[in-house]
Predicted model as a PDB file, atoms N, CA, C, CB and O in Angstrom, pLDDT in the B-factor column:
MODEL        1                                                                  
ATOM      1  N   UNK A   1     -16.068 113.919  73.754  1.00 57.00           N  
ATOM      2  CA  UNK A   1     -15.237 114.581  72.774  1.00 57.00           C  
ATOM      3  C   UNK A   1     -13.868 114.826  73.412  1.00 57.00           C  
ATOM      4  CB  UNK A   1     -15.890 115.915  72.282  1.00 57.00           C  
ATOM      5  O   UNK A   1     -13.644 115.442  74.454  1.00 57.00           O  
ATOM      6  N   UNK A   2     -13.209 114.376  72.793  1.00 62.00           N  
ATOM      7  CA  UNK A   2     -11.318 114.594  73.281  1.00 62.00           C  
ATOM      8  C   UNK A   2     -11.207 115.543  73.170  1.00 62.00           C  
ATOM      9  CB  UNK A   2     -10.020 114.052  72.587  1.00 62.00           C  
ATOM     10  O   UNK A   2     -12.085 116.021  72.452  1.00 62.00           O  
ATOM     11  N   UNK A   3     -10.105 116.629  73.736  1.00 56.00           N  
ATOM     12  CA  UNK A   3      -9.548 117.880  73.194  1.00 56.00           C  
ATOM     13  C   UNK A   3      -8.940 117.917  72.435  1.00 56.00           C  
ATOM     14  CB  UNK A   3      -9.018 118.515  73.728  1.00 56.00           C  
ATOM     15  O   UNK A   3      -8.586 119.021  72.021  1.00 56.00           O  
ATOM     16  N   UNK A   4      -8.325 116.335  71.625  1.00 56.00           N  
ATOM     17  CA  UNK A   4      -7.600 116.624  70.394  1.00 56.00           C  
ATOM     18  C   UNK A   4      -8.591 117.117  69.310  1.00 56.00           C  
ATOM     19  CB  UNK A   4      -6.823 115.352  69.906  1.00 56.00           C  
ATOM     20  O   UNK A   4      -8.242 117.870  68.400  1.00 56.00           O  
ATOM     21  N   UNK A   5      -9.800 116.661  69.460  1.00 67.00           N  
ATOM     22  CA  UNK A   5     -10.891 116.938  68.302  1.00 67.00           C  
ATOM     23  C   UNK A   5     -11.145 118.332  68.455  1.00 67.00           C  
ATOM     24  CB  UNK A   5     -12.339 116.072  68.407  1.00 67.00           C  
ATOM     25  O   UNK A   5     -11.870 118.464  67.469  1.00 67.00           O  
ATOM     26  N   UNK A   6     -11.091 119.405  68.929  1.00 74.00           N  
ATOM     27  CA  UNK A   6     -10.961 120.604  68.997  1.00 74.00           C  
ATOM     28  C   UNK A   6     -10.420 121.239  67.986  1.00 74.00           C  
ATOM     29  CB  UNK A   6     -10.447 120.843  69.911  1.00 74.00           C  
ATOM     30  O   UNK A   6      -9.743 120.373  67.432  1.00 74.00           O  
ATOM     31  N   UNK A   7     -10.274 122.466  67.260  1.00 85.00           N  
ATOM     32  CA  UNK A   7     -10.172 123.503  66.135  1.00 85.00           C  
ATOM     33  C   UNK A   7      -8.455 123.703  66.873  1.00 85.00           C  
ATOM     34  CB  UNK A   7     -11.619 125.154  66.123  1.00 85.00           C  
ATOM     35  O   UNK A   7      -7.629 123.443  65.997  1.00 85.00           O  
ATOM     36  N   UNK A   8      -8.011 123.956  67.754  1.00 88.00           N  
ATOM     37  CA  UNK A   8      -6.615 124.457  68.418  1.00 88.00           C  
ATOM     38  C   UNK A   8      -5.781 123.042  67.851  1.00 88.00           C  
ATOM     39  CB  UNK A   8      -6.655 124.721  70.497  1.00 88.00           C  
ATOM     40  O   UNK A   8      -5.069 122.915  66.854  1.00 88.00           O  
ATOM     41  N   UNK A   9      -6.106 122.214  68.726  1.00 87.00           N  
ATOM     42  CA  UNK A   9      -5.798 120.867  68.741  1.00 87.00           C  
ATOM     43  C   UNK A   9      -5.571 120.088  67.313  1.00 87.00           C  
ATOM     44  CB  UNK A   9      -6.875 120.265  69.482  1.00 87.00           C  
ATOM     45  O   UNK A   9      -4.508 119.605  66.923  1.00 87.00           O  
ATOM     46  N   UNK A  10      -6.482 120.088  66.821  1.00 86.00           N  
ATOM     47  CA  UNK A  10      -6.235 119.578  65.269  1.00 86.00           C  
ATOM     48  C   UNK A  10      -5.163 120.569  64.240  1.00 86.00           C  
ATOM     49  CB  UNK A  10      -7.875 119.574  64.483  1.00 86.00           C  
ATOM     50  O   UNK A  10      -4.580 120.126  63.251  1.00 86.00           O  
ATOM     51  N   UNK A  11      -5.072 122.063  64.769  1.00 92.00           N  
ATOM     52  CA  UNK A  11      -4.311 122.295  63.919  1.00 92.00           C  
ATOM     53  C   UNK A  11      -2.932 122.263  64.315  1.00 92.00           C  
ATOM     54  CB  UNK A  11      -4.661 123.301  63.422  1.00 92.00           C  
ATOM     55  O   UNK A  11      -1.957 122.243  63.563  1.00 92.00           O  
ATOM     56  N   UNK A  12      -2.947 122.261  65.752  1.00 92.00           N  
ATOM     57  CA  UNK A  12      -1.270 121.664  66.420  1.00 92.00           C  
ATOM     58  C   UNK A  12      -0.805 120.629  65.932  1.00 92.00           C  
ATOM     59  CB  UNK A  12      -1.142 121.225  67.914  1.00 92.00           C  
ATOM     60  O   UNK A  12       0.369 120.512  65.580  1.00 92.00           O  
ATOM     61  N   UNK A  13      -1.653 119.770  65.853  1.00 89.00           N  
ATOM     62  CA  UNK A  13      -0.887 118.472  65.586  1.00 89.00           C  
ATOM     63  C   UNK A  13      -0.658 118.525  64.024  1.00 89.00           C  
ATOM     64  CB  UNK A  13      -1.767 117.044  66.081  1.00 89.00           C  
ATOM     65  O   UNK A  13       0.435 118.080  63.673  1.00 89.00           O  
ATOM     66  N   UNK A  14      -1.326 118.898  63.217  1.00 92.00           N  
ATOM     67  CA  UNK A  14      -0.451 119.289  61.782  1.00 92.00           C  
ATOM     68  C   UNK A  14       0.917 119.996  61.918  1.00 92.00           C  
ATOM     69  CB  UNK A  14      -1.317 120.343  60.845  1.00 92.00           C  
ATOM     70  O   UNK A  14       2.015 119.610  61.517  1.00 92.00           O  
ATOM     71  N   UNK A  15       0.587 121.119  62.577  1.00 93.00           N  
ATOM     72  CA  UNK A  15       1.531 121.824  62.873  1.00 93.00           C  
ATOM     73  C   UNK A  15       2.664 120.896  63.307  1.00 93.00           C  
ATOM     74  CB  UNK A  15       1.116 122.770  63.783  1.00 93.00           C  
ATOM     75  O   UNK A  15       3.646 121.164  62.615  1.00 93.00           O  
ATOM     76  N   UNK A  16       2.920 119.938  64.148  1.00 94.00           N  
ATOM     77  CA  UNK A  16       4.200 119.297  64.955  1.00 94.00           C  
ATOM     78  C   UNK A  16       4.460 118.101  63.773  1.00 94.00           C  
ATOM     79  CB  UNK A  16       3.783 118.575  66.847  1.00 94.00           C  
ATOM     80  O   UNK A  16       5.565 117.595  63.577  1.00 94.00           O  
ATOM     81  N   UNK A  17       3.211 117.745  63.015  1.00 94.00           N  
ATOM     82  CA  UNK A  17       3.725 116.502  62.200  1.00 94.00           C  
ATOM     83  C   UNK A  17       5.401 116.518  61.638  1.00 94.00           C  
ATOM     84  CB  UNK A  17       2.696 116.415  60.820  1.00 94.00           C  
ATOM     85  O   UNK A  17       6.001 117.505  61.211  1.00 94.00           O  
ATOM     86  N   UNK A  18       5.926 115.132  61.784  1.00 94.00           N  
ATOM     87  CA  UNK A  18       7.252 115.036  61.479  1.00 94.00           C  
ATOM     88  C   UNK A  18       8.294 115.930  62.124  1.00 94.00           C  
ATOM     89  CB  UNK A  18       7.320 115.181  60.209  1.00 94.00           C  
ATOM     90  O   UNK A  18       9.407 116.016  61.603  1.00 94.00           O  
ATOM     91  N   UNK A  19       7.947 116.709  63.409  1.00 95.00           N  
ATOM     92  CA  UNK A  19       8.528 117.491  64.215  1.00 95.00           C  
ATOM     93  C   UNK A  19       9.723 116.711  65.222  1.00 95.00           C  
ATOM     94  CB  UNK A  19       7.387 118.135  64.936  1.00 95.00           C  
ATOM     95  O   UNK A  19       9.216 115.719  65.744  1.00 95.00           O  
ATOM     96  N   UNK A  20      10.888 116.870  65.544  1.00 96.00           N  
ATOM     97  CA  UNK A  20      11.480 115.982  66.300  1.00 96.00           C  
ATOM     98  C   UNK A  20      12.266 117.569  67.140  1.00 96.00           C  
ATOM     99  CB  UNK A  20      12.525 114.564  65.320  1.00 96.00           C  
ATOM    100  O   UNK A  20      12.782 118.564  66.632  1.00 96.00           O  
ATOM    101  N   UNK A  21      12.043 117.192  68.526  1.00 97.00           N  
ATOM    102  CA  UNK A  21      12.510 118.172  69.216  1.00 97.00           C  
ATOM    103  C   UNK A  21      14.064 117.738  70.145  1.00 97.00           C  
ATOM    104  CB  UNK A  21      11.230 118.592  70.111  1.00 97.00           C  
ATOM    105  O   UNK A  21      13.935 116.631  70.667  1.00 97.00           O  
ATOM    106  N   UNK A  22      15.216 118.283  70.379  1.00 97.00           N  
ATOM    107  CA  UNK A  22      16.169 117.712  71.463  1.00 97.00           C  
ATOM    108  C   UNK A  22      15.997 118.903  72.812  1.00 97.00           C  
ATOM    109  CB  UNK A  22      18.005 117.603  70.746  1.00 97.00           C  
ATOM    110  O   UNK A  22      16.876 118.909  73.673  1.00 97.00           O  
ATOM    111  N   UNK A  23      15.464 119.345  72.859  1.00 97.00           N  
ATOM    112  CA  UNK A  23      15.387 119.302  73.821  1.00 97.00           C  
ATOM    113  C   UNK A  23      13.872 120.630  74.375  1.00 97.00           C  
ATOM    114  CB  UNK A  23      16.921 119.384  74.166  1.00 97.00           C  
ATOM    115  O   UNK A  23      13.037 120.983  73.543  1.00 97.00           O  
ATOM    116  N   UNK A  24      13.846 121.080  75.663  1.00 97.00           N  
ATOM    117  CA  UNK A  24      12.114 121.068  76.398  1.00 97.00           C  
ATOM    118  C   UNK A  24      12.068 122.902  75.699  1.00 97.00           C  
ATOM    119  CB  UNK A  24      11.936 120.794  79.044  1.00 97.00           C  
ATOM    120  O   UNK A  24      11.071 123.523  75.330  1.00 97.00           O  
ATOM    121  N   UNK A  25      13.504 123.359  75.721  1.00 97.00           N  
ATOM    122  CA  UNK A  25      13.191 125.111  74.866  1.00 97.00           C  
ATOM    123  C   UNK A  25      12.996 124.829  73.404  1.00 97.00           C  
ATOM    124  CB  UNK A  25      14.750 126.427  74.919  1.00 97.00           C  
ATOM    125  O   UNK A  25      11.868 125.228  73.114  1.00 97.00           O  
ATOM    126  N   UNK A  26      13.625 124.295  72.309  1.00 97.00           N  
ATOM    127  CA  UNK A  26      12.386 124.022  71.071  1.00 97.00           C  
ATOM    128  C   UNK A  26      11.627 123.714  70.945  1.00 97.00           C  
ATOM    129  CB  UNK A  26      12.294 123.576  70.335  1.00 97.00           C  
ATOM    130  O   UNK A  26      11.081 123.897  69.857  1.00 97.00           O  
ATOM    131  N   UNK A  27      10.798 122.775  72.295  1.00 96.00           N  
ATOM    132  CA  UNK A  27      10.095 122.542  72.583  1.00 96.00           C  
ATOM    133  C   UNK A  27       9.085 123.987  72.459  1.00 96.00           C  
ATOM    134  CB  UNK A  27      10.467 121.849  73.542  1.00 96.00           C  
ATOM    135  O   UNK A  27       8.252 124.052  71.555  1.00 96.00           O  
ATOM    136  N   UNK A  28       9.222 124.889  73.255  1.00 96.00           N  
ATOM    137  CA  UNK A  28       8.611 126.173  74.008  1.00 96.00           C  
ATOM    138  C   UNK A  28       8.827 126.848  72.741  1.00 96.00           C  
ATOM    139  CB  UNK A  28       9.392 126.893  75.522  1.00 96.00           C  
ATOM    140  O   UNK A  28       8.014 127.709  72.403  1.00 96.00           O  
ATOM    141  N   UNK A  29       9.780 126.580  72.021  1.00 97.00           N  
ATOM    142  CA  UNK A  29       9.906 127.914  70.640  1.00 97.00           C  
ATOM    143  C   UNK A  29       8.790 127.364  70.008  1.00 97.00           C  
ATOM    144  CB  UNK A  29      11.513 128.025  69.370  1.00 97.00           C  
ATOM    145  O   UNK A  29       7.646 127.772  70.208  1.00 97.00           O  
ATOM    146  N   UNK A  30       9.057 126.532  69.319  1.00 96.00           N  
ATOM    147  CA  UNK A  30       7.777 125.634  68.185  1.00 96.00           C  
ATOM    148  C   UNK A  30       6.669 125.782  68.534  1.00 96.00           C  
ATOM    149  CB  UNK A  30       7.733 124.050  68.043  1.00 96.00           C  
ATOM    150  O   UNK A  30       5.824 125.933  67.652  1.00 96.00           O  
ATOM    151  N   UNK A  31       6.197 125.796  70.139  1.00 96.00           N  
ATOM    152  CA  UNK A  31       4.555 125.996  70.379  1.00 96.00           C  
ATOM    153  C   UNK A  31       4.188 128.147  70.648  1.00 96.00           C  
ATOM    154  CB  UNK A  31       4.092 124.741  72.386  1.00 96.00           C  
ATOM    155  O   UNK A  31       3.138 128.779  70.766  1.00 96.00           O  
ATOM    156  N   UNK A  32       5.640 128.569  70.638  1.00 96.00           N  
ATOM    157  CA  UNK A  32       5.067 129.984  70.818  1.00 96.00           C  
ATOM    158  C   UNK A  32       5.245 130.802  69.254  1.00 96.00           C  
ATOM    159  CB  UNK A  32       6.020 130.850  72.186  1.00 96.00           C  
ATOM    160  O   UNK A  32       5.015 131.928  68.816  1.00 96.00           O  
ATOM    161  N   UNK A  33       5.727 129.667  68.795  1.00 96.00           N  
ATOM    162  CA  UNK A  33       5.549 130.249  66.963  1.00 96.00           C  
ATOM    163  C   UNK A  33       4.456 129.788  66.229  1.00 96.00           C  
ATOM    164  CB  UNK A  33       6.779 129.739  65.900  1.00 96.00           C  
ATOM    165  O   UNK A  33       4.230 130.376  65.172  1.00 96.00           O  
ATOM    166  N   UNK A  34       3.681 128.808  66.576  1.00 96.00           N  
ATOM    167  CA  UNK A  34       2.693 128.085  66.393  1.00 96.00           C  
ATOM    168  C   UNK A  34       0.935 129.043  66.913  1.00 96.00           C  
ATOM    169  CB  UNK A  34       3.198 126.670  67.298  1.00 96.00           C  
ATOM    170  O   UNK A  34      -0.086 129.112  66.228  1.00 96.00           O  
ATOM    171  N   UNK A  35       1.130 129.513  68.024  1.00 95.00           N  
ATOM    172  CA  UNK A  35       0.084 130.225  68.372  1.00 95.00           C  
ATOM    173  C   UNK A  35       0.456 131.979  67.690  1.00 95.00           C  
ATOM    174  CB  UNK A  35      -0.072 130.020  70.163  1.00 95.00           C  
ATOM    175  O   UNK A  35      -0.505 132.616  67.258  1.00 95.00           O  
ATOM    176  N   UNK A  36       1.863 132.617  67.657  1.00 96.00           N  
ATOM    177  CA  UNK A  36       1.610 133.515  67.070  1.00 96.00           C  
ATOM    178  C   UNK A  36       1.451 133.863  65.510  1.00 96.00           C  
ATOM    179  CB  UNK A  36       2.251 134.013  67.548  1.00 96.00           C  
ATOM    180  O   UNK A  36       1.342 134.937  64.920  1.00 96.00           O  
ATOM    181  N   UNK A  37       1.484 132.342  65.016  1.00 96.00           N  
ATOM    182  CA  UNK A  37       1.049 132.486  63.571  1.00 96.00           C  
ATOM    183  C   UNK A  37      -0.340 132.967  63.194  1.00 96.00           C  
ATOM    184  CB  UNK A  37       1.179 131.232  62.960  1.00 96.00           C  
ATOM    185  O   UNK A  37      -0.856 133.901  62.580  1.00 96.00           O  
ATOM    186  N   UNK A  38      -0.567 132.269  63.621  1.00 96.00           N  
ATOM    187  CA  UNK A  38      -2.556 132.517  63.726  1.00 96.00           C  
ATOM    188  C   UNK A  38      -2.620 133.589  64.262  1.00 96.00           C  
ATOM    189  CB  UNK A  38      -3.664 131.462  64.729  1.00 96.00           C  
ATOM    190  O   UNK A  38      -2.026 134.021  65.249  1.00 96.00           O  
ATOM    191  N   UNK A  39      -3.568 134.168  63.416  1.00 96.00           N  
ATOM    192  CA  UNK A  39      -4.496 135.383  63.417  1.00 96.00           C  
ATOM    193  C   UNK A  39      -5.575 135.049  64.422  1.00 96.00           C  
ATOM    194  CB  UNK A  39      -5.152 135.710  61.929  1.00 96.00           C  
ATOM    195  O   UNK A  39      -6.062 133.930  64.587  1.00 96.00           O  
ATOM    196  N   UNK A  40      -5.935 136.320  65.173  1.00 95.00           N  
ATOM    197  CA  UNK A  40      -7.182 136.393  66.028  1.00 95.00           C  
ATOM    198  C   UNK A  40      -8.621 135.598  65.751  1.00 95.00           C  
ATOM    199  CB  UNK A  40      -7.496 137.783  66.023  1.00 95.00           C  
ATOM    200  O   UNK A  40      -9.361 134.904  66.449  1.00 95.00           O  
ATOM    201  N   UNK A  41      -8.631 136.039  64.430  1.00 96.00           N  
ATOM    202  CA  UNK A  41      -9.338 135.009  63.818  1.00 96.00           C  
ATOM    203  C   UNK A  41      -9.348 133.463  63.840  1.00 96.00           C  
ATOM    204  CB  UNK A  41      -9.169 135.246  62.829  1.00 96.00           C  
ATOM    205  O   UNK A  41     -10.395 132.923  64.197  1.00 96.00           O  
ATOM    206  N   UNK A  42      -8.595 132.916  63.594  1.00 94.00           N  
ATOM    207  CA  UNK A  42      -8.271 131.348  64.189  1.00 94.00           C  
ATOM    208  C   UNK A  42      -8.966 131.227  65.038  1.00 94.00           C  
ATOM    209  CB  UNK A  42      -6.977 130.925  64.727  1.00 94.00           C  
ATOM    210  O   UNK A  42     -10.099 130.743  65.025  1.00 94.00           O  
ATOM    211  N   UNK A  43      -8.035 131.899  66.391  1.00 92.00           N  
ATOM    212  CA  UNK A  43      -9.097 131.682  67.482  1.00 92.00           C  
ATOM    213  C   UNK A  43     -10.537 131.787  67.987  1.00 92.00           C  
ATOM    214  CB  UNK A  43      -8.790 132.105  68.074  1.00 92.00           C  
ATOM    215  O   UNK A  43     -11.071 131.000  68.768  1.00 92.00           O  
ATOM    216  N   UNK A  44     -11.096 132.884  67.425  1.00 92.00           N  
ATOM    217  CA  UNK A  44     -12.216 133.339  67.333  1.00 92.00           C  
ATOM    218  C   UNK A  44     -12.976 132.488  66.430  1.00 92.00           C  
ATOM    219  CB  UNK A  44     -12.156 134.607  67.011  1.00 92.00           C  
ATOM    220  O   UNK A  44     -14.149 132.433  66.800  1.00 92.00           O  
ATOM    221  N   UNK A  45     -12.792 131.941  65.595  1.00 91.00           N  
ATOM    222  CA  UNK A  45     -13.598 131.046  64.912  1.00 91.00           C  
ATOM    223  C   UNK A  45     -13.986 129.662  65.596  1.00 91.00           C  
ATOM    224  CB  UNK A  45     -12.939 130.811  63.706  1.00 91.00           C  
ATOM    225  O   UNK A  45     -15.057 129.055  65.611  1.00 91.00           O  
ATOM    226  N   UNK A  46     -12.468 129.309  66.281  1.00 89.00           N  
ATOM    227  CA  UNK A  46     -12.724 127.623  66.582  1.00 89.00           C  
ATOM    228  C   UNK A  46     -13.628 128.064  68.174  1.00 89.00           C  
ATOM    229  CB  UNK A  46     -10.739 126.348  66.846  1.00 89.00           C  
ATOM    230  O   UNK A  46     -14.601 127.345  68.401  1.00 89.00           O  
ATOM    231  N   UNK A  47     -13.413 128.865  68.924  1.00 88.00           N  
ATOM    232  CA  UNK A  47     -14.396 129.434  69.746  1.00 88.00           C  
ATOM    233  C   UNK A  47     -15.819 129.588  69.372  1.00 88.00           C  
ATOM    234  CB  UNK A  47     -13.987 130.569  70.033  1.00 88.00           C  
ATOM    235  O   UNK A  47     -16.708 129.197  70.128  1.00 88.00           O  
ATOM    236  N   UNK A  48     -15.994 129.983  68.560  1.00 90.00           N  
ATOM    237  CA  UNK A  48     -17.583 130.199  68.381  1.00 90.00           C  
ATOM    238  C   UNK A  48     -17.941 128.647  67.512  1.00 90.00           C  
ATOM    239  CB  UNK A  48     -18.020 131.928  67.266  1.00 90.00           C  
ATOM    240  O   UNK A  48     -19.094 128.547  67.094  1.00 90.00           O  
ATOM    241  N   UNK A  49     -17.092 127.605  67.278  1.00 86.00           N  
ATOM    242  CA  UNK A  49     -17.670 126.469  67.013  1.00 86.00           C  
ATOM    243  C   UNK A  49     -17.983 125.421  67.760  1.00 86.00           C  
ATOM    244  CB  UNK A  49     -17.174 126.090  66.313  1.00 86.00           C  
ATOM    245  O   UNK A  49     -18.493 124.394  67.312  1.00 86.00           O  
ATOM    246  N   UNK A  50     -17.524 125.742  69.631  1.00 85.00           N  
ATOM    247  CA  UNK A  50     -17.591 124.996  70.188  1.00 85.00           C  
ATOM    248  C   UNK A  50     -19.275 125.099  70.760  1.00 85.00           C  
ATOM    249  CB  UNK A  50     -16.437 125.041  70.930  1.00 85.00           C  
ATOM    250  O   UNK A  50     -19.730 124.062  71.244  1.00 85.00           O  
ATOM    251  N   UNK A  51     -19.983 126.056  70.718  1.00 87.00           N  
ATOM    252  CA  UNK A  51     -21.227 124.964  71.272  1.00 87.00           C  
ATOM    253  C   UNK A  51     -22.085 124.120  70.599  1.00 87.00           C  
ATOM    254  CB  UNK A  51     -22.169 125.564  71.884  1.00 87.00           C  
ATOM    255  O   UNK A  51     -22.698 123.230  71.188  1.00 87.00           O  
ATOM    256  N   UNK A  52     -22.226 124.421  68.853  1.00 85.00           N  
ATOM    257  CA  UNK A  52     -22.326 123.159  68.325  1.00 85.00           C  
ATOM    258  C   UNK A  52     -21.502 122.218  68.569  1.00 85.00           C  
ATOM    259  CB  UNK A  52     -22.358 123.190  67.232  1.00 85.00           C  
ATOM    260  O   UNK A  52     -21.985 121.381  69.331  1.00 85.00           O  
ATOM    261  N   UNK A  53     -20.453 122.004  68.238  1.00 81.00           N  
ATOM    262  CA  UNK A  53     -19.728 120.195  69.165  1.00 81.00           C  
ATOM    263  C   UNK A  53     -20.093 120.190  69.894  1.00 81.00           C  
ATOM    264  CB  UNK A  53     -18.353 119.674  69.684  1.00 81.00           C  
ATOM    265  O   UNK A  53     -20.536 119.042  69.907  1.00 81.00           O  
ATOM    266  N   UNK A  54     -20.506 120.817  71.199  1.00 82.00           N  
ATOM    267  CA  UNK A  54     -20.630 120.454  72.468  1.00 82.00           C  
ATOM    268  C   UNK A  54     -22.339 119.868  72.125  1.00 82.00           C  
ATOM    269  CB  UNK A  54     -20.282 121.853  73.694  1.00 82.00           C  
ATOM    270  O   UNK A  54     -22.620 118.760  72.582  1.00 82.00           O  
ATOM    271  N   UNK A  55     -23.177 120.456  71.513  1.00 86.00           N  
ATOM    272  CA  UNK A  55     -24.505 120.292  70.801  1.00 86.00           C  
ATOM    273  C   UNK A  55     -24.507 118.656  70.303  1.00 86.00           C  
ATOM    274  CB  UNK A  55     -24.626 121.468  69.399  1.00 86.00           C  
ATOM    275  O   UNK A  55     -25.274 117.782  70.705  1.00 86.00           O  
ATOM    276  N   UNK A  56     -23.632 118.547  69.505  1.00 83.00           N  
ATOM    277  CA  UNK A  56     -23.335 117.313  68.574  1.00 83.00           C  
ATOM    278  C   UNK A  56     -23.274 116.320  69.924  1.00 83.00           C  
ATOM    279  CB  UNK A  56     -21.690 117.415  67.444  1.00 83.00           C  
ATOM    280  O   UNK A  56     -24.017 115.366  70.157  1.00 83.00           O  
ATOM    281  N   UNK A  57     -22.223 116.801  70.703  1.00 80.00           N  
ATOM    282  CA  UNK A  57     -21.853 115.530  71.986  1.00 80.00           C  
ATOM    283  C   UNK A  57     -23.070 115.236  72.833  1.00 80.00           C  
ATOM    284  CB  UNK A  57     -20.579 116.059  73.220  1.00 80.00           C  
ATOM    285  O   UNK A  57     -23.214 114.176  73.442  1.00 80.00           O  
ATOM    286  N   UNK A  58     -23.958 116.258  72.838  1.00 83.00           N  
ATOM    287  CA  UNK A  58     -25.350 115.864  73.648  1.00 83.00           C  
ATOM    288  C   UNK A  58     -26.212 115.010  73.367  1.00 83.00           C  
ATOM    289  CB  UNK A  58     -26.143 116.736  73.765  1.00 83.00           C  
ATOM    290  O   UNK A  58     -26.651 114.174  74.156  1.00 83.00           O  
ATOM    291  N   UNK A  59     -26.641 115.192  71.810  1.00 86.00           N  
ATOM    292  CA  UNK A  59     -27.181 114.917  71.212  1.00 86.00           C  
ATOM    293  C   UNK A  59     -27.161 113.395  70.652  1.00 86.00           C  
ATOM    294  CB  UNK A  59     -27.058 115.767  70.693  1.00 86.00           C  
ATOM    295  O   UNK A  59     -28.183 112.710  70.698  1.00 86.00           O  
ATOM    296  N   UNK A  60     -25.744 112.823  70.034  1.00 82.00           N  
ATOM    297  CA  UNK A  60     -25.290 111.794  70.226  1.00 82.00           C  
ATOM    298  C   UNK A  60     -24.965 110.522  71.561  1.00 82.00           C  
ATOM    299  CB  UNK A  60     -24.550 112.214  69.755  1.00 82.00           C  
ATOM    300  O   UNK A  60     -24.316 109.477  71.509  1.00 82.00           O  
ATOM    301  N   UNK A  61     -25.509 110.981  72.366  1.00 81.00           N  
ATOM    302  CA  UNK A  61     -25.985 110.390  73.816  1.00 81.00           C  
ATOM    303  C   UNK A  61     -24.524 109.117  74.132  1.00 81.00           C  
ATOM    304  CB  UNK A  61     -28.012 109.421  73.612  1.00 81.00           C  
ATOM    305  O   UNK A  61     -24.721 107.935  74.415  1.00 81.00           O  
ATOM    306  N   UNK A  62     -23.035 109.814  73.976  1.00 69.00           N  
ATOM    307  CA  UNK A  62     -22.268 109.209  74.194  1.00 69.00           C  
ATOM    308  C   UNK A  62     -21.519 108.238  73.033  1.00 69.00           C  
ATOM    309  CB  UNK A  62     -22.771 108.776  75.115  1.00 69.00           C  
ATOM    310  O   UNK A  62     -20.475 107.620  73.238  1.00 69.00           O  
ATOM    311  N   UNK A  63     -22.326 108.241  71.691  1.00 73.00           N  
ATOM    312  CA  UNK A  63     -21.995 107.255  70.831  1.00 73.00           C  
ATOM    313  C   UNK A  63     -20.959 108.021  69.678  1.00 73.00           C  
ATOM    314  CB  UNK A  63     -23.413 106.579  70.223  1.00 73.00           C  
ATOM    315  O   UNK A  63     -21.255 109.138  69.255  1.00 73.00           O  
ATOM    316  N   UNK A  64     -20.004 107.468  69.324  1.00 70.00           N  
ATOM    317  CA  UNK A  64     -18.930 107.905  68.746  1.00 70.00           C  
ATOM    318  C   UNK A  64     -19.719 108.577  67.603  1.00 70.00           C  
ATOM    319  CB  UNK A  64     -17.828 106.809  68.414  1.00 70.00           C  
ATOM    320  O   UNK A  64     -20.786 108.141  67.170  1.00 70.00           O  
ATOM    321  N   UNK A  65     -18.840 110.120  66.982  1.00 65.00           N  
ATOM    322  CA  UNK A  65     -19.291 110.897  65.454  1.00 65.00           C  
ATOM    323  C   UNK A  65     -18.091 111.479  64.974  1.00 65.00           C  
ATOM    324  CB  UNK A  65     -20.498 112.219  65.542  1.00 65.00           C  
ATOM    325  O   UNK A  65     -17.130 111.900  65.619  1.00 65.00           O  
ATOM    326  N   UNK A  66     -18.283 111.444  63.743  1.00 66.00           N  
ATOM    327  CA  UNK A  66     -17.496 112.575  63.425  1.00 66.00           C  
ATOM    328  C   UNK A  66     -17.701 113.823  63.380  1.00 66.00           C  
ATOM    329  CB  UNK A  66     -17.138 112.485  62.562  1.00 66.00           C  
ATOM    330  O   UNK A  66     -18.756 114.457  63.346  1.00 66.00           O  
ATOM    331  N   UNK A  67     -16.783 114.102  63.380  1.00 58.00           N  
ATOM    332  CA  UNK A  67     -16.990 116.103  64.070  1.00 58.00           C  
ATOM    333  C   UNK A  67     -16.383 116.408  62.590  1.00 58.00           C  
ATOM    334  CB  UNK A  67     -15.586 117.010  66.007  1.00 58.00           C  
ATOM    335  O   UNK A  67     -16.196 117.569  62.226  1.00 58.00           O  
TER     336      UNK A  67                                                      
ENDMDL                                                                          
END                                                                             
């Protein structure tokens, strides 16, 4: 399982879609406006979904799924 397939990860990259940065501090703004959008909750949710995926990845004995 990639870390893009992750609950954080999948919603970053919505988040940046069509994003064009000039330079490495909008860079740093865009990802510290990005985590303080989300509610505790966010986090707390995609946390308690990781040991099923991790379940799913065992279980699937290496062979590609969708999550």
């Amino acid at each position: 399982m990639a870390p893009s397939d992750y609950h954080l990860f999948r919603s970053l990259q919505h988040h940046l879609v069509d994003s064009h940065f000039k330079s490495l501090e909008e860079v740093g703004k865009s990802m510290n406006e990005f985590i303080q959008s989300k509610p505790p909750s966010f986090y707390r949710n995609g946390i308690r979904q990781l040991p099923e995926k991790w379940k799913k990845c065992v279980e699937s004995n290496g062979d590609y799924f969708e999550t």
